[in-house]
Structures are given as structure tokens and as C-alpha cells.
DRENMAR-160223 format. One line per field, with one value per residue (C-alpha): residue in one letter; x, y, z. Coordinates in nm, 2 decimals. Example, Ala and Ser with C-alpha at 12.3 -4.5 7.8 and 13.67 -1.06 7.14 Angstrom:
<nodes>
residu [A|S]
X [1.23|1.37]
Y [-0.45|-0.11]
Z [0.78|0.71]
</nodes>
This chain:
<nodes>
residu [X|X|X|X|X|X|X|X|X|X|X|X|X|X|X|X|X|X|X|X|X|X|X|X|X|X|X|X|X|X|X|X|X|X|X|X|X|X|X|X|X|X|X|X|X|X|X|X|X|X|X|X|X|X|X|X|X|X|X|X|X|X|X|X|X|X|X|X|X|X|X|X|X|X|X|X|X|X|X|X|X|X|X|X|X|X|X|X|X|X|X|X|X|X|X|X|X|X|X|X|X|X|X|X|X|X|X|X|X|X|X|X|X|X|X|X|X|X|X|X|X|X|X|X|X|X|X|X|X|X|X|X|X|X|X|X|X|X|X|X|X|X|X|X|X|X|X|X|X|X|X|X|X|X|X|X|X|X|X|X|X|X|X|X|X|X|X|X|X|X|X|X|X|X|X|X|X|X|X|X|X|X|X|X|X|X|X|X|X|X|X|X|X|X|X|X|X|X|X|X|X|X|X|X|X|X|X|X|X|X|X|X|X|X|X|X|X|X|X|X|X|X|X|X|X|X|X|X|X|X|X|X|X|X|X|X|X|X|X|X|X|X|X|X|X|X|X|X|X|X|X|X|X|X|X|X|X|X|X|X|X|X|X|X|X|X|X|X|X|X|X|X|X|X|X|X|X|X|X|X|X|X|X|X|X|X|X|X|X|X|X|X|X|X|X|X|X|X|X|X|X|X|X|X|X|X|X|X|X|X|X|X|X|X|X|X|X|X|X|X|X|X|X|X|X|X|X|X|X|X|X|X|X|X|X|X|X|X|X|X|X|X|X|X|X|X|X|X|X|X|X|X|X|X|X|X|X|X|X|X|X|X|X|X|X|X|X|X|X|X|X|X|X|X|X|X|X|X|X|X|X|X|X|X|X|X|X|X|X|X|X|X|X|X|X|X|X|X|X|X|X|X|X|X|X]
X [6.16|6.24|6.56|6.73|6.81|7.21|7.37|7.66|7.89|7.77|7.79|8.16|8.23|8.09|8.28|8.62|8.56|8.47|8.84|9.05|8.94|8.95|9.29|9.40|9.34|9.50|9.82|9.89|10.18|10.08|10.29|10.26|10.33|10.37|10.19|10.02|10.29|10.25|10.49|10.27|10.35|10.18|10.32|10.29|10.03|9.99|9.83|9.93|9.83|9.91|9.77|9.42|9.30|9.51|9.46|9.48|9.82|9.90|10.22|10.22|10.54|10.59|10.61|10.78|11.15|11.22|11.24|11.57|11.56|11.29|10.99|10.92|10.65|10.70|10.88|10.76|10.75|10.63|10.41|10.34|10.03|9.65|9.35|9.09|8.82|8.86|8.55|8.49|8.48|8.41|8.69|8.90|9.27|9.61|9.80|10.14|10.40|10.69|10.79|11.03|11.15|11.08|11.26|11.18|10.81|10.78|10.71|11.00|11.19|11.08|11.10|11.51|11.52|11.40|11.62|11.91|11.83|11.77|12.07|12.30|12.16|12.20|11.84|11.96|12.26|12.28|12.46|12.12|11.89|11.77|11.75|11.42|11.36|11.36|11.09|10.86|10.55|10.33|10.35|10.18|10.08|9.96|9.78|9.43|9.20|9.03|9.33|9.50|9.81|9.62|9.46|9.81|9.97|9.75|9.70|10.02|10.11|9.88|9.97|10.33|10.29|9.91|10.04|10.11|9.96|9.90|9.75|9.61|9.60|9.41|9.55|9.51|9.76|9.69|9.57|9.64|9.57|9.76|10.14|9.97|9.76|10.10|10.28|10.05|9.99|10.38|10.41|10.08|10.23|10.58|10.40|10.30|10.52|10.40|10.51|10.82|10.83|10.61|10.51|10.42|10.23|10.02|9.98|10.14|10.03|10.12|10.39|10.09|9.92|10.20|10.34|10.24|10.56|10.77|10.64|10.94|10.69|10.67|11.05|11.13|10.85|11.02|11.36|11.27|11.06|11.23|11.06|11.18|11.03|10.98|10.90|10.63|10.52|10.41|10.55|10.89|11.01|10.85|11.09|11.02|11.18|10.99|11.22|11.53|11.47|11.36|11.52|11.42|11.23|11.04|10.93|10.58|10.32|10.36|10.70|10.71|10.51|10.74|11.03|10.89|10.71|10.90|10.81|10.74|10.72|11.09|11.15|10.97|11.16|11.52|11.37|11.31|11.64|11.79|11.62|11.73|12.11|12.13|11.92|12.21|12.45|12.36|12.34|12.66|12.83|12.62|12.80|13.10|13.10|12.91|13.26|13.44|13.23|13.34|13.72|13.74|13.49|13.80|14.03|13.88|13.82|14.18|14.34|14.00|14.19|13.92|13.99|14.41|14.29|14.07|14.39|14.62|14.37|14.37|14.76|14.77|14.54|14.74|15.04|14.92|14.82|15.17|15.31|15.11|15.17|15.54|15.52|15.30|15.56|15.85|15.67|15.66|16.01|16.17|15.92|16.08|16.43|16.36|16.18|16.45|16.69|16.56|16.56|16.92|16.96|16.79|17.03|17.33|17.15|17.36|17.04|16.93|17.24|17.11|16.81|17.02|17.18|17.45|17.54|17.64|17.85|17.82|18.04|17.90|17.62|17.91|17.97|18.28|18.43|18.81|18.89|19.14|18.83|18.77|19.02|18.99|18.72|18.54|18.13|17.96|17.59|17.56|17.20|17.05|16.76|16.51|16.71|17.04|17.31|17.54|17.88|18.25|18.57|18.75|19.02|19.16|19.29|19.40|19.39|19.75|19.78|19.61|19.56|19.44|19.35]
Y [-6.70|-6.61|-6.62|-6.28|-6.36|-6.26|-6.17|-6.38|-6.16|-6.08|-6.46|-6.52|-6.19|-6.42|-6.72|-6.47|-6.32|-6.67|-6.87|-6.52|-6.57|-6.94|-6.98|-7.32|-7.18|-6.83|-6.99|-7.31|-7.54|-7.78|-8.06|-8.17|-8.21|-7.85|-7.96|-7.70|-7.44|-7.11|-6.78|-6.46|-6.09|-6.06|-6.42|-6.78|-6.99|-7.41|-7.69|-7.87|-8.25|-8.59|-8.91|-8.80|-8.44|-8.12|-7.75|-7.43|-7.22|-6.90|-6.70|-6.29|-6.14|-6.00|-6.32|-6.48|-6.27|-6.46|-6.82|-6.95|-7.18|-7.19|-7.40|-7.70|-7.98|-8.25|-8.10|-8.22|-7.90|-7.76|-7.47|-7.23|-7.00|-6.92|-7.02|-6.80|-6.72|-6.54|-6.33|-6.28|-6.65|-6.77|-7.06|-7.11|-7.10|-7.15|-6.79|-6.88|-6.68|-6.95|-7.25|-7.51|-7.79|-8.13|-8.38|-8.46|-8.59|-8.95|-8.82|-8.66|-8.95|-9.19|-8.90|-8.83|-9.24|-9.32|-9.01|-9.18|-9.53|-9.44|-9.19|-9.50|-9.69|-9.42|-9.31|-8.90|-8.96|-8.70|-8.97|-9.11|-8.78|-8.86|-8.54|-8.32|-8.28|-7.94|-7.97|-8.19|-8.28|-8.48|-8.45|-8.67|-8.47|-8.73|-8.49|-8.43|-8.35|-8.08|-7.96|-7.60|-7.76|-7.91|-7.59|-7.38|-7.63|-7.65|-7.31|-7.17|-7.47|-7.31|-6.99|-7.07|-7.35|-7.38|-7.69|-7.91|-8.20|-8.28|-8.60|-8.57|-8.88|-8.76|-8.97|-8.94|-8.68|-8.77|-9.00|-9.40|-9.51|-9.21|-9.39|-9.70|-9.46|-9.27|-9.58|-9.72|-9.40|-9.40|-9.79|-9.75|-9.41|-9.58|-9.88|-9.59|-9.49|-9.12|-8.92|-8.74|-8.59|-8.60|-8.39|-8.55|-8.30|-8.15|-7.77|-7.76|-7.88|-8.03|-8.28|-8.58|-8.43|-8.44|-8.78|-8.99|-8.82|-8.91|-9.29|-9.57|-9.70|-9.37|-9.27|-9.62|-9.60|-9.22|-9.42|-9.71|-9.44|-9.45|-9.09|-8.78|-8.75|-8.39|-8.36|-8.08|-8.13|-7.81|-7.49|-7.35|-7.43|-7.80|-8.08|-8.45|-8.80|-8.73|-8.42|-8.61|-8.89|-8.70|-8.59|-8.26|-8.07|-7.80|-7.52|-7.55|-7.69|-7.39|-7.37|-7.73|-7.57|-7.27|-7.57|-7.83|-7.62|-7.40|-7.04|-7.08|-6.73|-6.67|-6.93|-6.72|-6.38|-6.59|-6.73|-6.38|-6.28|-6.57|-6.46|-6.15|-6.20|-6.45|-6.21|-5.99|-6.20|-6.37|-5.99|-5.93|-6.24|-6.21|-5.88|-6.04|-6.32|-6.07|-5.88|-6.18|-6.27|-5.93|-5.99|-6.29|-6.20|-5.95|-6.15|-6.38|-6.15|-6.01|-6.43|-6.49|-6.63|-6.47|-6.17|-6.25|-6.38|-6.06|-5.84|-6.05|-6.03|-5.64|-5.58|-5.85|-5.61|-5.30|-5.53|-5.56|-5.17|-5.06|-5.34|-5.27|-4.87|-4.92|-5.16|-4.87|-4.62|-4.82|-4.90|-4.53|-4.45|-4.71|-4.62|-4.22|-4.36|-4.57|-4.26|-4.09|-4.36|-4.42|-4.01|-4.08|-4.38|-4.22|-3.97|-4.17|-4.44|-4.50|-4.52|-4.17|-4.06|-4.22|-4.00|-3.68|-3.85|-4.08|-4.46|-4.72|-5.00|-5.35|-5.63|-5.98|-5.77|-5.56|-5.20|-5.10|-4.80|-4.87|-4.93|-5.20|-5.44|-5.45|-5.63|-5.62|-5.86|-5.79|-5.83|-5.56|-5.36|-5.04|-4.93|-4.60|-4.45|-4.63|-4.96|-5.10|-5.22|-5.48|-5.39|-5.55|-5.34|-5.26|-5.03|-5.01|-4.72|-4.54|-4.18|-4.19|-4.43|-4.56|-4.90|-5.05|-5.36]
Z [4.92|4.59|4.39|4.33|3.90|3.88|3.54|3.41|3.48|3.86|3.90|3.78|4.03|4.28|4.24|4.15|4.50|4.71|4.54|4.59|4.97|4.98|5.22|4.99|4.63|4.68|4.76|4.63|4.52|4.21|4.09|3.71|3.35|3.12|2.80|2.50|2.59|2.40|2.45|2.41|2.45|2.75|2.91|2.87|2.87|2.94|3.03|3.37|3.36|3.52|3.40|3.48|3.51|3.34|3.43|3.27|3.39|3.28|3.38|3.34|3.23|3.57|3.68|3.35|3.38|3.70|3.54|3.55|3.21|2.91|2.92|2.72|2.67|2.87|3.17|3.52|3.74|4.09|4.03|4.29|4.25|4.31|4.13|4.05|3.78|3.41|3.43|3.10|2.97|3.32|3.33|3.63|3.57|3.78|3.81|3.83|4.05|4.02|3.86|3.95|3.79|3.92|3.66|3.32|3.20|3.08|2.73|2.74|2.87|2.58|2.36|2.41|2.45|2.07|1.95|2.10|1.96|1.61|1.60|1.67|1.46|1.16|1.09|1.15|0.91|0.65|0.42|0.43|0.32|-0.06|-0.24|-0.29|-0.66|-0.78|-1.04|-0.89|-1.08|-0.80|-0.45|-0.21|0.12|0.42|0.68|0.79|0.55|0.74|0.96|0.90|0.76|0.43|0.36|0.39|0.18|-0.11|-0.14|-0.15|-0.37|-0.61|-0.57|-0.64|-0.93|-1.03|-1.25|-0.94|-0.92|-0.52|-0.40|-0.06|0.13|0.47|0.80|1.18|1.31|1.69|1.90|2.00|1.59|1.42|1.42|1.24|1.01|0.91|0.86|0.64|0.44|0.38|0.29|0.05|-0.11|-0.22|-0.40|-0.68|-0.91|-0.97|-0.64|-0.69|-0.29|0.03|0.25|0.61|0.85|1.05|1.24|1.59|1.91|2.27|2.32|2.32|2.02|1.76|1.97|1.69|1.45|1.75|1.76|1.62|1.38|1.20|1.18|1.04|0.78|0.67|0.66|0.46|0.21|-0.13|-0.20|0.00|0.25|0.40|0.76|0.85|1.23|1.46|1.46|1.43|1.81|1.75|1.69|1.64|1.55|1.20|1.16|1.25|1.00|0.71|0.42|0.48|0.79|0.74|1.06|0.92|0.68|0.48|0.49|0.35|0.04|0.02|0.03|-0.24|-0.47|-0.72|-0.79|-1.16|-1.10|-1.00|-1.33|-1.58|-1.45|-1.48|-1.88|-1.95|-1.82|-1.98|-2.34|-2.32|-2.22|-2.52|-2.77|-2.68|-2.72|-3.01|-3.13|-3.04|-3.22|-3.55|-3.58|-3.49|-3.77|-4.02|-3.94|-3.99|-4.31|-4.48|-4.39|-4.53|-4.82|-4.91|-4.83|-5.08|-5.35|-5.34|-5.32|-5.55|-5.91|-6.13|-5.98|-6.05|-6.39|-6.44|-6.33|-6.54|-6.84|-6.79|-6.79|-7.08|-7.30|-7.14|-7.26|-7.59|-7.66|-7.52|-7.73|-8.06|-7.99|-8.00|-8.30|-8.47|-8.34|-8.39|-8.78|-8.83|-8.73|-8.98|-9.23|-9.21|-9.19|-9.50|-9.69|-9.64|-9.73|-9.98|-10.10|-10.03|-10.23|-10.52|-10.53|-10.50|-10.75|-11.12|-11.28|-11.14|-11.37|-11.69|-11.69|-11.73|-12.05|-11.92|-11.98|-11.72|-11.87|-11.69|-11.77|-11.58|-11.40|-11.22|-11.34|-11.50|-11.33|-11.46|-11.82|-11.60|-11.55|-11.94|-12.23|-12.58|-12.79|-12.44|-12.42|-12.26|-12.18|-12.19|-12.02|-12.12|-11.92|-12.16|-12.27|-12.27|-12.62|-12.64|-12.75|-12.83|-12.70|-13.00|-12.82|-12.48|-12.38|-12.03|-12.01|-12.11|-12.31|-12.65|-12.71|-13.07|-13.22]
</nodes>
């Protein structure tokens, strides 16, 4: 007999149709650990383990609005649903119509244990967060090398500061070795002296994969770090004991980038801004004291003592014009009364008389204008126009009287 050859897609149709009649796997309750959870627009999608085997679980939105609480990693729960074939990939999946909680996982349990522990003992304590340097110049980033995370972080650390300097120091993110990897990769990066800041992460994943951040060994390795320490584990709804003890948690790896790296680019805008606010107002108070320069400039010259000197040395010559003006005027004057004194005198003078033929008789230098200043035997001069005579008085006589010797 031969074989009829079947397509792959007629022979997932046939193992769809055999499980959607199978009485057990078309309605089934499942009881396990949610792990891998992702929310999607069309519904949510796990993994459902126990300590040996784990299943693929999907739950449509149909299905999703009648949950009482949100999901997490690490809850134990009762799922009730079918199981049947995803024809295009060919992988059988749990369908899930309802989910009920059955307690909390043992991850969880250990997980909310440590948190407590290390909270007491002051690990979370924000007293305790060392700052994150703002201009960092060398950053050590402990991942994988050849995860996601690495690739994000270096490349928007480049495209924000292509001058930083980032030393990559690749680890185990998961698995039973990863906590000692991280440890050591923390101890070994604070014997250098070059890091200013590190980044610790790795791209998200199920409660086990990123279990190595929640391990004691790790936290107290971030603690004791005498370099900042930033925390980027999983995405943004992923916490763990690394973000609690770090100086700083980031959602993401990138986000961790955006965090630690400075936009030179933001810098060079606020420089330019900076420049031209203090062009301006170096502008403005050069004016200012060029204002204040030419106040006191003329404040100067006017107080200035050449200039008094100047001013005084300008009235003293107007001083000395006005002075020697009135002298010359003052001259002139006198010189026209004494003209004309003079005139006067002339014509008043004795002597003018002699010239029209008269004597003047002087007797001891004074004239003799009464025949009462003269006695007989008497000396006297008689001037002439041309000369003078001595002569004796013979006779004395008034007009009256005759008087002879």
C-alpha cells in the first residue's frame, strides 16, 4: 500500500482536528508557574512550567478582560483551557479561557524574601545612592557581549557623546554561573581607577532568566561598589534586587545610555546660547563704561588743573589787556589834563609876562609883589625875558607916600 504524500500544512490540519476532538485536551485544567510573560494588542502570551516541563499559553483578549488582577512572573496559577495546534508554525499551545490564582511561585517567594532582608538591613536606602557624574569620561558596561542590550548601549552612547570612552566587560546574564560572573566583574571593575559610572545589564526576560540580578551575591557586590552603579535589567515593567540596590535604575539598557551619557549636543546649543547672552551683555556694559568713561573724562577735564591753570592764564592775559588799556587810557586822560594845565599855567606864568616887556623882582627867590616885603639898602633881582640885574633899593616909597635915603 502506498503512502498518500501530505503537505505540511494538511498535516498540522490533521493533528489541529484529532486534539480539538480529543475529550481531555479540549477541556483541560493545568496547574503551574506563569514565566516569559508578554502583554500584546491582541492578548497575552507565557510560558507555564513546574520543575520539569513548561508549555506555551496564550490568552486572547476575549478571554483577557475577565481576569480579576494582572499577571506576573512567578505566580503559581490553575489554568483552565484546551490545547490545540498553531497551523502555521505547527507548535502546540494551551488556549486559555481562565486563570486562577493558586499562591505565589517559589521564585517569587525568595524573590520578596531577599527584598525584605536587604531592605532592613539598609541596602535600598537612598542615603546610600552615590551620585552619577554628569560628565563622565569612561564607563564600564558589564553585559553580554553579543546580547541586544550591548549593542543599544554603545550605539546611542555614540550617537549622543562620540568621545566616550566605554569599556565592555562581557559576563553571563543568566544561568547557574551568572551571579558569580557579575560579582566578580563588579569586584574586578572597582580595583581600576579609570571608571567614572557602570552600567549593569541586560535586555528583558522571564523571572529565571534575569534571576541572577535578583541573587544576594549580586546586590551586595552593587552595595559595596565605590563607583555608581546603574541598574539596567529587562524591560520597563521588570524589577529586580539590582534595581533596588543601585544608585540609579534605569527601565532599559538604552535608557541607561540616554541616563549616563550627556547630549554634547544639548551642551553645544546651551555654549552657543551662553556665547551669545554674554556677547550681548558684554556689549551692553562696554557701552555702559565707554558712557561712564566720557562722564568722567569731562568731569576730569572741567576739575583737570591745566585746564583751571589754562582758564586762569587766559583771564590773567585778559587781566592784563584790560589793565594795560586803562593804564593807556588812564595815561591819555592825565596827559590832556596836563596839556591843558599846563596851557593854563603858561598863561598865568610871571615869566610869560616878561616876554611882553615886564620885569619880575625877587628878593630871597620869592617875588616881591608889595613894596612892604622890601627896606632900604635892600638886595634884589630883577629878571628880564632874556637875563636878570642885581640892584640896591635906594628909595621906598608907597603909592602915597615917598620915602628917601
Amino acid at each position: 500500500m502506498q503512502l498518500k504524500t501530505l503537505s505540511v500544512r494538511e498535516i498540522n490540519e490533521y493533528i489541529k482536528n484529532w486534539m480539538d476532538k480529543d475529550i481531555i485536551l479540549k477541556n483541560l485544567k493545568i496547574r503551574g508557574e506563569i514565566s516569559n510573560l508578554k502583554y500584546h494588542k491582541t492578548g497575552i502570551y507565557f510560558t507555564l512550567k513546574d520543575e520539569v516541563s513548561s508549555l506555551r499559553c496564550v490568552m486572547f483578549n476575549d478571554y483577557k478582560n475577565k481576569l480579576a488582577s494582572n499577571l506576573e512572573d512567578g505566580m503559581a496559577v490553575i489554568i483552565s483551557g484546551r490545547i490545540s495546534v498553531y497551523e502555521k508554525t505547527g507548535n502546540y499551545q494551551l488556549y486559555v479561557k481562565e486563570i486562577e490564582l493558586d499562591g505565589i511561585g517559589e521564585l517569587f517567594i525568595a524573590f520578596n524574601k531577599l527584598k525584605e532582608k536587604l531592605q532592613k538591613e539598609g541596602l535600598f536606602d537612598v542615603s546610600n545612592k552615590k551620585p552619577i557624574p554628569k560628565f563622565p569620561k569612561k564607563i564600564a558596561v558589564i553585559t553580554s557581549p553579543t546580547g541586544a542590550a550591548i549593542k543599544d548601549i554603545i550605539s546611542i552612547s555614540k550617537r549622543r557623546n562620540p568621545g566616550i570612552n566605554l569599556l565592555i566587560i562581557p559576563v553571563l546574564v543568566q544561568g547557574e554561573y551568572a551571579a558569580d560572573d557579575i560579582s566578580n566583574a563588579l569586584e574586578m571593575t572597582n580595583k581600576r581607577n579609570d571608571i567614572d559610572a557602570i552600567i549593569l545589564g541586560r535586555g528583558g526576560g522571564s523571572l529565571e532568566e534575569i534571576w541572577a540580578f535578583n541573587e544576594e551575591k549580586v546586590a551586595r557586590s552593587i552595595f559595596s561598589s565605590k563607583i555608581p552603579v546603574i541598574s539596567a535589567v529587562g524591560h520597563e515593567t521588570d524589577f529586580t534586587i539590582s534595581d533596588f540596590v543601585a544608585d540609579l535604575r534605569a527601565p532599559t539598557p538604552s535608557a541607561a545610555a540616554e541616563l549616563v551619557v550627556p547630549d554634547i549636543n544639548i551642551y553645544k546649543k546651551e555654549i552657543l546660547t551662553l556665547r551669545e547672552s554674554l556677547i550681548k551683555n558684554m556689549s551692553v556694559k562696554i557701552k555702559n563704561f565707554n558712557k561712564e568713561v566720557l562722564t568722567i573724562k569731562h568731569k576730569l577735564f572741567i576739575l583737570s588743573p591745566l585746564r583751571k591753570t589754562e582758564f586762569m592764564k587766559s583771564k590773567l592775559l585778559l587781566l592784563n589787556k584790560t589793565l594795560y588799556n586803562n593804564i593807556i587810557s588812564i595815561y591819555s586822560h592825565k596827559k590832556n589834563e596836563f596839556v591843558l594845565l599846563a596851557e593854563k599855567l603858561n598863561s598865568l606864568s610871571p615869566l610869560n609876562v616878561l616876554s611882553r616887556g615886564y620885569t619880575m623882582v625877587v628878593k630871597e627867590e620869592k617875588v616881591i609883589t608889595s613894596v612892604c616885603n622890601i627896606q632900604l639898602k635892600d638886595k634884589v633881582k630883577i629878571l628880564f625875558k632874556d637875563g636878570y640885574g642885581i640892584a640896591e633899593i635906594c628909595e621906598v616909597a608907597k603909592n602915597d607916600e615917598r620915602v628917601v635915603f
